[in-house]
N, C-alpha and C positions, 0 to 999 in steps of 0.2 A: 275329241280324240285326235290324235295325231300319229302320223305314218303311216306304213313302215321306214324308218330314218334308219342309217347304218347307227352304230355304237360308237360311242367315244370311248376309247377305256380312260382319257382323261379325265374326261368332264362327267363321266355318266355315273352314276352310283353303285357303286357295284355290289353294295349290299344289299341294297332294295332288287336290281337283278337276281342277287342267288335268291333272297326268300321269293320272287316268281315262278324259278326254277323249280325249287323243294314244295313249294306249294305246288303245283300243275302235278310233277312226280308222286305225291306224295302216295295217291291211289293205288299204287303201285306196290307202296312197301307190304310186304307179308304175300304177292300177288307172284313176286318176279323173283326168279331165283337165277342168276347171283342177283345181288340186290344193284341198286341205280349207281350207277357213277357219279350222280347228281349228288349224292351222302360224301363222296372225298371233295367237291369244290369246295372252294373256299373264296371270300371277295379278292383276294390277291391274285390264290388262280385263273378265276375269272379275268382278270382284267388282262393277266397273259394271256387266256385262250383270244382276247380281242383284239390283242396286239398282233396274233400270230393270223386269225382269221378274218371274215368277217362276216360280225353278227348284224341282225339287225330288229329292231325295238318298235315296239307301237305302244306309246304312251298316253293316258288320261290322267286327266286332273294331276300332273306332276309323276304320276305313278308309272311303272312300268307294267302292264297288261299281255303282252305278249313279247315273244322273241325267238330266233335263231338266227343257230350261227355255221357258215360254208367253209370249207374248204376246196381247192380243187387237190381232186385226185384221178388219177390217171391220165394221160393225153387229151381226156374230150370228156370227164365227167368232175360232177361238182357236187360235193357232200353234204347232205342237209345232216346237223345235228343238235342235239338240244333243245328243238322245238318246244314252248311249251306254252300253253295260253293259261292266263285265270280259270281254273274251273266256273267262277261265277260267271265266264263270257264265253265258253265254249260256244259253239253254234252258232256263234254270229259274222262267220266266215273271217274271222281275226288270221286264220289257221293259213285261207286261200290269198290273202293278202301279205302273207309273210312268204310264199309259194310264189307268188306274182314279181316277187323282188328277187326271190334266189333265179327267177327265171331271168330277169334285166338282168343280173349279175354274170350268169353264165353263160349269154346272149354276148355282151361285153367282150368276154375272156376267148370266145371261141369253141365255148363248150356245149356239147348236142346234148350231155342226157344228166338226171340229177337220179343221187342213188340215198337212198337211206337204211338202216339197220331199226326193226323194231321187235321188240320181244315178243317171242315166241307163244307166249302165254295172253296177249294185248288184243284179243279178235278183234278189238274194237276200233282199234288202231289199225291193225289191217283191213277194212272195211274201209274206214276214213281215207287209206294212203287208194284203195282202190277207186275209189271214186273220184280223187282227184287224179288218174290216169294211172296209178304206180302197177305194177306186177312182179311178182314173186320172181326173184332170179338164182335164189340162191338160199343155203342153209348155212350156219356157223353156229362154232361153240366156242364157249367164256374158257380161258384156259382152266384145265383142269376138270371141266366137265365131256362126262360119255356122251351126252344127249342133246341135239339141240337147243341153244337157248337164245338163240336170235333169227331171223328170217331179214334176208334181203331184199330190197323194192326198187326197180328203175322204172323210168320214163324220161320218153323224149321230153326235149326242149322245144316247147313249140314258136316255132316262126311267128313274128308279126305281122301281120296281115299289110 
């Protein structure tokens, strides 16, 4: 196994990426409402979102296994999105090793804290973001919905020893 390595959008495959993505989401569909944004990418989009961000990939045997991709946003924070590991390799801290790089990344940039959006309906997800230090900051809704349908998550960047 190899990485966390940033993304080529050149060289990388960007088809075998989305089916990573759709596959890791897919637990989701009938789960989340509105449904995943993961359903409008496309391997072209993708390869934009790489141009514009940056992602980053942990691959076996040729394959793609895990991934996300950052942005920064606002003066001192840095946005995890897209996270998504193989379901067949969940648990094997693939998750914490993609965290450990958005952390060098935002370390790099000057940025103190990483923030993410996971759906509202996902405990499981939020348990996972808890335990890797996240805490609820905040509520939102998908346009056009009354009710919550996302929960926000920060934590510091922590210093290198």
């Amino acid at each position: 196994m190899e990485g966390p390595r940033r993304i080529d959008p050149d060289r990388d495959d960007m088809k075998a990426l989305l089916q990573l993505i759709r596959t890791a989401f897919a637990s989701m569909d009938g789960v989340i409402d509105p449904p995943s944004s993961a359903h409008e990418l496309t391997a072209e989009s993708l390869r934009d979102k790489a141009r514009l961000e940056t992602g980053f990939v942990i691959m076996d045997e040729g394959l793609p296994v895990a991934c996300l991709f950052c942005r920064p946003e606002r003066p001192d924070t840095l946005y995890l999105g897209k996270l998504a590991v193989d379901p067949a390799r969940q648990g094997r801290g693939l998750g914490r090793l993609l965290l450990a790089a958005a952390d060098d990344l935002a370390r790099a940039a000057g940025l103190r804290r990483l923030r993410l959006e996971t759906r509202v309906e996902l405990d499981g997800n939020h348990r996972t973001f808890e335990r890797w230090g996240f805490v609820k900051t905040g509520e939102s809704r998908h346009p056009g919905f009354s009710r919550t349908t996302a929960i926000d998550m920060e934590r510091a960047v922590p210093e290198v020893p």
